[in-house]
N, C-alpha and C positions, 0 to 999 in steps of 0.2 A: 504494500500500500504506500503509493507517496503521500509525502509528507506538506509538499507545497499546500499553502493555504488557497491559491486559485483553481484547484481541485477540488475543492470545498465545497462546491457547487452551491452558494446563497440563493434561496428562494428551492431549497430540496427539500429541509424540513418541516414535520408539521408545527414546528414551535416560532416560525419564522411568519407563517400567514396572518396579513396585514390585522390588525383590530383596532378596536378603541381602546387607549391608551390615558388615562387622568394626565393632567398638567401636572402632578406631583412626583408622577412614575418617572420621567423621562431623565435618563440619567445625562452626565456632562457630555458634549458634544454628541449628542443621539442625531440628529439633523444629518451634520456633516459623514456620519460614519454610515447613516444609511445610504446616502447616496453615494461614497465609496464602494459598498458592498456592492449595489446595485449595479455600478459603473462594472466590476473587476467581474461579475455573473456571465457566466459561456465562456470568459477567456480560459484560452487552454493553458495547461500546467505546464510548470519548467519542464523540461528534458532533464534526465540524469544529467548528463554532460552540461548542460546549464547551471544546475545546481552544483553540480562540480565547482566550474568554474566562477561559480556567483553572481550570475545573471541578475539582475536584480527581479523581484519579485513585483513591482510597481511601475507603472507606467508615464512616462511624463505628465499625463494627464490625470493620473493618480495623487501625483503627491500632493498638491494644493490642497488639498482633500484630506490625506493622512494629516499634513502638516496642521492645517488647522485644527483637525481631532486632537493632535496631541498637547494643542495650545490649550482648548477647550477642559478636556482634561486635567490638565494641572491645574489652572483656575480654581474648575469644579473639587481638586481636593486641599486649596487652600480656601475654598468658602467651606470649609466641612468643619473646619476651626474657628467658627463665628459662633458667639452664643448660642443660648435656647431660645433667644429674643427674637432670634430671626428667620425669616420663613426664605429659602432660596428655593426657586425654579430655575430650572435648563430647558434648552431649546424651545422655548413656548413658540409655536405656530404662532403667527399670527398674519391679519389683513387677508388679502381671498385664495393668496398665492400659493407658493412652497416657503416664503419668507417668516425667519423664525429669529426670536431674540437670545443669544448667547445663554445670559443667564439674567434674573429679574430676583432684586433683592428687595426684601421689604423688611422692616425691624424699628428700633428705638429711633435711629438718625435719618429715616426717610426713607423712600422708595429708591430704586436706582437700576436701572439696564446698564448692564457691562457689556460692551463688542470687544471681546479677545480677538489680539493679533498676534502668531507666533511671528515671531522676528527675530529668532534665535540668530548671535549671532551676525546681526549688523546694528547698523549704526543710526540712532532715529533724531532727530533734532525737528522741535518744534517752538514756532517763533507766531503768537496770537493765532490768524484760521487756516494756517500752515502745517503741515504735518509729513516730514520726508524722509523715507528711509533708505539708507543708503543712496543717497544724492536725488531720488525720485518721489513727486509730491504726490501724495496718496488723499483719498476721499477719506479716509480715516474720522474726520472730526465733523463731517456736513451727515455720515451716515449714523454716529451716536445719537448727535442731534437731532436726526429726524425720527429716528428709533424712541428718544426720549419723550416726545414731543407725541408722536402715537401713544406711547406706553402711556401719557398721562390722559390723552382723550378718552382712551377705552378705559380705563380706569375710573378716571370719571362718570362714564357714564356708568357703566359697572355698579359702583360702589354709590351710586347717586350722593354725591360728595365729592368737593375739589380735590386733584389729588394732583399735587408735584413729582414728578420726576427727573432725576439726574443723569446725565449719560455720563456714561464713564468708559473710557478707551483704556483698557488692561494690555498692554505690551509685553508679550513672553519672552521672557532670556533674552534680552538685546543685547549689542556688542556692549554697548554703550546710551543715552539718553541725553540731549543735551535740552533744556527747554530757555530760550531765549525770552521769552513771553507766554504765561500763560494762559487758554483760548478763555474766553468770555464765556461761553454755551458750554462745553462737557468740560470734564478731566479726564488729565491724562496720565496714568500713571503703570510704574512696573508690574509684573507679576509679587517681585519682592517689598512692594512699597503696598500694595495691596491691602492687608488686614490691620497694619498701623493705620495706615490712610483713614479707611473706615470706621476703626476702634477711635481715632479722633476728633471723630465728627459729634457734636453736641446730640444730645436727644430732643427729637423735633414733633412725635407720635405718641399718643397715649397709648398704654397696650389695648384701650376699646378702636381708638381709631386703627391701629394694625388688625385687630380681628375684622374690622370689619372691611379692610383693603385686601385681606387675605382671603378672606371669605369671594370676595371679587374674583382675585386672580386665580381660584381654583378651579371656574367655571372656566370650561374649554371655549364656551360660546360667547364668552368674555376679548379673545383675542382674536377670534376666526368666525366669519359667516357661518361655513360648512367644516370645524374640525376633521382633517383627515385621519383614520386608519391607519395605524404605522407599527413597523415589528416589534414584535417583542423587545422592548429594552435589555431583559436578560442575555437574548440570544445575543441582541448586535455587541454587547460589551465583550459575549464568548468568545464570536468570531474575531472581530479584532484585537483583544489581547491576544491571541496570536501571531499578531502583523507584525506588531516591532521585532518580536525575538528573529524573523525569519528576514527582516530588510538588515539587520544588525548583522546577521552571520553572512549572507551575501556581500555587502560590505567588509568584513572582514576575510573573506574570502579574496575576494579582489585586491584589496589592499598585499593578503599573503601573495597572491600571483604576480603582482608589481614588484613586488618588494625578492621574491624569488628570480624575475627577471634584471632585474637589477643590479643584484650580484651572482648572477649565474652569468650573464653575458662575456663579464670583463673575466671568468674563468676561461670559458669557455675557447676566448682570444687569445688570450694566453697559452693555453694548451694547443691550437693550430698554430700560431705564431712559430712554436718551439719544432714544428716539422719542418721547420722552412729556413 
């Protein structure tokens, strides 16, 4: 039996067919990783020889996808270290589309929509409605904003009471962060700057006024006309906790293959040279 995960065949199980899912269930980055799964389904499996050599297991058009899950992800288990005071959803659907909000935080210091960016790894500098990573301006701060700004309509109506919300731009792993000017409309902050950030925030909500926003946002029909049907949470977390260990070893695989070409070559010269 191979081992490859795109052998896996997504959408074989019966634990996999689509249902109704609570806003509560949907674990970190469930959005994104479904439509990876969905994306990688029919593709055929490495080759021995592949996996040999460490073919990588994802596709260019893959990673934007992983990458994102694994932003999402971390986030999701540094919001797992937030008091008892606060109520955190993932991927909540919302508006008519496949559009879904990262994660939606409600507790003592306010409501708040975070849009996770993995950006492992470069360099982001932001200067007021500027937002560039590694030298290229990203919509980064116009999509929290508009995220936030939904998140508080519905809410409002929802909760039939005013309801603010905060966007917040969570930046995973950057090389680095330089902020010249900080934007007017969201925040922007680390993955590591994250739970200070928010443990610093004053408290703004009565716990009546939180039950009764949470109450709001547990209702699917709260964020989406027609809530979709989406797989099991359990299953999609199975399937891709798999994914890393198997893009890890490919890469280390490759890297052994380079790295064996590298000093095998200059023996190899060596050794014809001495016949001549």
């Amino acid at each position: 039996m191979t081992s490859d995960f795109a052998s896996q065949g997504f959408g074989s199980g019966r634990d996999d067919i689509p249902q109704r899912v609570g806003v509560n269930e949907r674990g970190a980055g469930h959005a994104v990783i479904e439509k990876l799964l969905a994306d990688r389904e029919g593709l055929p499996p490495r080759s021995l020889l592949g996996r040999v050599f460490g073919a990588d297991p994802l596709t260019s058009e893959n990673y934007p996808w992983y990458k994102g899950a694994l932003g999402e992800i971390a986030v999701g288990r540094i919001l797992e270290r937030l008091g008892p005071g606060w109520m955190v959803l993932h991927a909540v659907p919302v508006g008519t589309g496949a559009s879904d909000v990262d994660h939606v935080l409600i507790g003592p210091a306010g409501v708040f929509t975070l849009n996770t960016k993995n950006h492992s790894g470069q360099s982001v500098w932001i200067a007021g409605r500027t937002l560039m990573v590694s030298g290229k301006k990203q919509r980064h701060l116009y999509n929290a904003s508009h995220e936030a700004a939904r998140a508080a309509k519905l809410l409002t109506r929802g909760a039939n009471a005013t309801v603010e919300v905060t966007g917040v731009v969570v930046v995973v792993a950057p090389k680095s962060m330089t902020v010249r000017e900080r934007p007017s409309e969201v925040v922007v902050v680390s993955d590591r700057q994250l739970l200070r950030w928010l443990s610093d925030r004053p408290n703004l909500l009565t716990p009546r006024q939180i039950a009764v926003i949470t109450a709001a946002a547990m209702r699917p029909g709260t964020w989406h006309r027609n809530p979709p049907a989406v797989v099991d949470p359990g299953f999609l977390q199975y399937e891709f906790a798999r994914l890393p260990a198997l893009v890890d070893s490919a890469r280390r695989r490759r890297a052994g293959w380079l790295l064996a070409l590298l000093v095998g070559t200059p023996l190899v010269l060596a050794t014809l040279s001495s016949y001549f």
